[in-house]
C-alpha positions in Angstrom: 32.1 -171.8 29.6 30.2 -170.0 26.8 29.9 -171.8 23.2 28.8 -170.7 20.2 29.4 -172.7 17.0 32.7 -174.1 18.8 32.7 -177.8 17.3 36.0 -177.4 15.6 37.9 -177.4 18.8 35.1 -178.0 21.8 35.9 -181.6 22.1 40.1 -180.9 22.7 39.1 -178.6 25.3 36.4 -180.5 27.4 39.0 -183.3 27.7 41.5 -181.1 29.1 38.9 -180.1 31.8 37.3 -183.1 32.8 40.4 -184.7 33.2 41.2 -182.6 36.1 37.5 -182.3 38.1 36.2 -184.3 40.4 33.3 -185.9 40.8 31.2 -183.1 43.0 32.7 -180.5 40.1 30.6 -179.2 37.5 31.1 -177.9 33.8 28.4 -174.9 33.5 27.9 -174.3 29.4 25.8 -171.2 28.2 24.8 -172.1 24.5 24.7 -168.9 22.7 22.7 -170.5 19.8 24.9 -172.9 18.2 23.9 -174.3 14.5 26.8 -176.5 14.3 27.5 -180.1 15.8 28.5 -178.2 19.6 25.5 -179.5 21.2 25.7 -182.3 20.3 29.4 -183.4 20.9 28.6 -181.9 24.6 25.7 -184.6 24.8 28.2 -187.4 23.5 29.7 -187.3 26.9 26.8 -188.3 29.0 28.5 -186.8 32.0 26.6 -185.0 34.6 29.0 -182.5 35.3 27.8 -181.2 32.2 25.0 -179.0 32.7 24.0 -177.2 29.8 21.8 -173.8 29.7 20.3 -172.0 26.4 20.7 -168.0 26.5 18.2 -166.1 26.2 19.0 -164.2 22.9 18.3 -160.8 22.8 17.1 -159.0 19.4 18.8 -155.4 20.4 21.8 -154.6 17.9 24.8 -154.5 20.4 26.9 -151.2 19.7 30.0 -153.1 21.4 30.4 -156.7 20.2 31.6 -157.7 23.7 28.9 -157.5 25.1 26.8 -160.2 23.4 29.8 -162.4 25.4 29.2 -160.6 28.7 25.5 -161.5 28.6 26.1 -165.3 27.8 29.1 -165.7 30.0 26.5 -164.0 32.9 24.1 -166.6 32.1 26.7 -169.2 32.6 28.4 -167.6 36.1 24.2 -167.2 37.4 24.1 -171.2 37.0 27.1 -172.3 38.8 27.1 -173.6 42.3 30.8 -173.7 42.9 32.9 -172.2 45.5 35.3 -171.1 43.0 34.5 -170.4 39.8 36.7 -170.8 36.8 36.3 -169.1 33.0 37.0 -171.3 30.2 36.4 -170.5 26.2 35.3 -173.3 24.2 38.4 -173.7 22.1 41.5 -172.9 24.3 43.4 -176.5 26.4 43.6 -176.7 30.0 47.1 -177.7 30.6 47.7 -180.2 33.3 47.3 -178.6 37.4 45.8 -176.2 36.0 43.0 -176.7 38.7 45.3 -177.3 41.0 47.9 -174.6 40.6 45.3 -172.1 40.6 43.8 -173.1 43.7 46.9 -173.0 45.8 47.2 -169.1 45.0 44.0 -168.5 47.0 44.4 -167.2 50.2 41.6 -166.3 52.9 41.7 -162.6 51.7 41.8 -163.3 48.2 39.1 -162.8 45.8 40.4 -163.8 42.4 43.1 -165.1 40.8 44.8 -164.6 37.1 47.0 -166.7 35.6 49.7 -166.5 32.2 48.8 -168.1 29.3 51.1 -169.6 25.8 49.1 -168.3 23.3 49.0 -170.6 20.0 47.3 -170.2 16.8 44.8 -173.0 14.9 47.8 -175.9 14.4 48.4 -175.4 18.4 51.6 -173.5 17.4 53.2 -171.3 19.9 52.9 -167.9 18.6 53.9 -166.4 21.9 55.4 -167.7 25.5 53.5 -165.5 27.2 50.7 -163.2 27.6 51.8 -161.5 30.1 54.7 -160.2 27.9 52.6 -159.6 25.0 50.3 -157.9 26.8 52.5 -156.2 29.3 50.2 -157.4 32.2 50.4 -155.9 35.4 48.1 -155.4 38.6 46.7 -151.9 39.5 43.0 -150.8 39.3 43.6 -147.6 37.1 46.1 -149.2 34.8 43.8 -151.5 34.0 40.7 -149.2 33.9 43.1 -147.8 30.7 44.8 -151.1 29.4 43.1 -154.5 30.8 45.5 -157.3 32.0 42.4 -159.3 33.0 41.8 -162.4 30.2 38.8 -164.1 31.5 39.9 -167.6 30.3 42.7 -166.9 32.8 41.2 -166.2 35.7 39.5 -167.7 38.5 37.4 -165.9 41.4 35.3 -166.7 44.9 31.6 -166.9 44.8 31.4 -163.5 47.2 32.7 -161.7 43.9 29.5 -162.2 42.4 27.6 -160.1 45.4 29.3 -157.5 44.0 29.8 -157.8 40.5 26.2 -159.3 39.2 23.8 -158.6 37.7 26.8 -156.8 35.1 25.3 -153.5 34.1 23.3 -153.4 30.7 25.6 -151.2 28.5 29.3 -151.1 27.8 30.9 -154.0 29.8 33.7 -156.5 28.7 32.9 -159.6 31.5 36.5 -160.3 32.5 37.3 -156.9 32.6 34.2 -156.2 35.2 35.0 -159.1 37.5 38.8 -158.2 37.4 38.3 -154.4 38.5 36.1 -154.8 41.1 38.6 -157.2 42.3 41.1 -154.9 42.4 39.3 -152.3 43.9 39.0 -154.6 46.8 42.5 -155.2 46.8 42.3 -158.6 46.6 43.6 -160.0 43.2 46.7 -162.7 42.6 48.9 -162.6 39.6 50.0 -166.0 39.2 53.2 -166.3 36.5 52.1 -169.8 35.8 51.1 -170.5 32.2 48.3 -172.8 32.5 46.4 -172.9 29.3 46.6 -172.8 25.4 45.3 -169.8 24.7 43.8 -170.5 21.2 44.1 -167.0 18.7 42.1 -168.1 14.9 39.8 -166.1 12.3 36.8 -167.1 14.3 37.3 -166.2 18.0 34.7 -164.0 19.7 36.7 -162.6 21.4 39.8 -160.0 20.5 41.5 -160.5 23.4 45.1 -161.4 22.8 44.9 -160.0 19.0 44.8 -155.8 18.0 41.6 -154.3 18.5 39.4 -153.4 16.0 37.7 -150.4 17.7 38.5 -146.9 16.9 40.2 -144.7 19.3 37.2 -142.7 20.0 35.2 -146.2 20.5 37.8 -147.2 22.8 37.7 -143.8 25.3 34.1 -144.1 25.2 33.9 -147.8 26.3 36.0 -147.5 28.7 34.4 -144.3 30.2 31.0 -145.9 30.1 32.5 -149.1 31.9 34.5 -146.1 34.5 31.0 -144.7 35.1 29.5 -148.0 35.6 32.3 -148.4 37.9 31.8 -145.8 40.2 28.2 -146.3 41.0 28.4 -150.2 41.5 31.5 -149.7 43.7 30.4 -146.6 45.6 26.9 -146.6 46.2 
């Protein structure tokens, strides 16, 4: 998990996960600089799961918002330990077997998995059934080179994806969208149609997934060509 200033809605969602760990689990939190209570409501809990990190904030200007995420959600996936790795954001709600669920759709061959989402707005009203729908998701490297399926608070993946995917390349690079293609690539990616979060959609997310993008159609070919070029050399040589 990656927090930033998420004390509005951190505490709702670090309930739904600790509810479902176990004790030899952990909860991996990059702090991306939060002025807020976050911090603090994290140390409330006195758990040991809890393992928070500080990243390391860079003073370069960004051209792509994104990737200020990628960077801190990189420092997180560096610190876990875990077989399987889950993403979480700090202010969506694990819905019960979520864990669980999403475990059963590994198989020996397969890399990561993806699950549906409800998406709901700040009151936790259900603004749509699925993401999937919204969103048209669908497998297929190329298709979503063009138009990404892959919602990182969605998705969970093996350890051995990280030999290939870190470190993430320093330019262009949505995180989720990284981890899912090279996935694919490999041909080893589950869709699960199980909706197994709250995917939370307010004025303040980081993130634009799930809402229209803000980016230009020129941005949007370049990004995505930078992130195809990337691509190629990680996957190829």
């Amino acid at each position: 998990m990656t927090t930033y200033n998420g004390e509005k809605y951190l505490k709702e969602q670090l309930d739904s996960i600790l509810i479902q760990i176990g004790d030899n689990d952990e909860i991996i939190i990059s702090d991306d600089g939060s002025s807020d209570s976050t911090l603090y409501i994290i140390d409330s809990y006195k758990d040991p799961r809890i393992k928070v990190y500080k990243n390391k904030q860079s003073k370069q200007n960004y051209k792509y918002s994104f990737y200020k995420i990628t960077k801190n959600f990189e420092n997180a996936i560096s610190k876990a330990k875990g077989d399987i790795i889950f993403l979480a954001d700090q202010d969506d709600i694990w819905l019960p077997e979520k864990i669980e669920k999403t475990l059963n759709e590994f198989k020996s061959k397969t890399l990561l998995v993806i699950h549906d989402c409800k998406v709901i707005n700040e009151q936790k009203k259900i603004i749509s059934e699925s993401y999937y729908t919204q969103n048209n998701s669908k497998k297929g490297f190329f298709r979503n080179l063009i138009k990404s399926s892959y919602l990182g608070c969605c998705m969970a993946f093996k350890r051995e994806l990280l030999d290939k995917a870190l470190p993430y390349p320093q330019n262009a690079v949505p995180h989720d969208i990284w981890l899912g293609l090279i996935a694919e690539w490999n041909k080893k990616v589950v869709f699960s149609n199980e909706k197994l979060i709250l995917y939370r959609r307010h004025n303040s997310n980081q993130s634009t997934s799930g809402s229209k993008s803000n980016f230009s159609l020129k941005t949007k070919i370049e990004y995505r060509m930078i992130l195809a070029y990337f691509l190629f050399r990680r996957l190829v040589f």
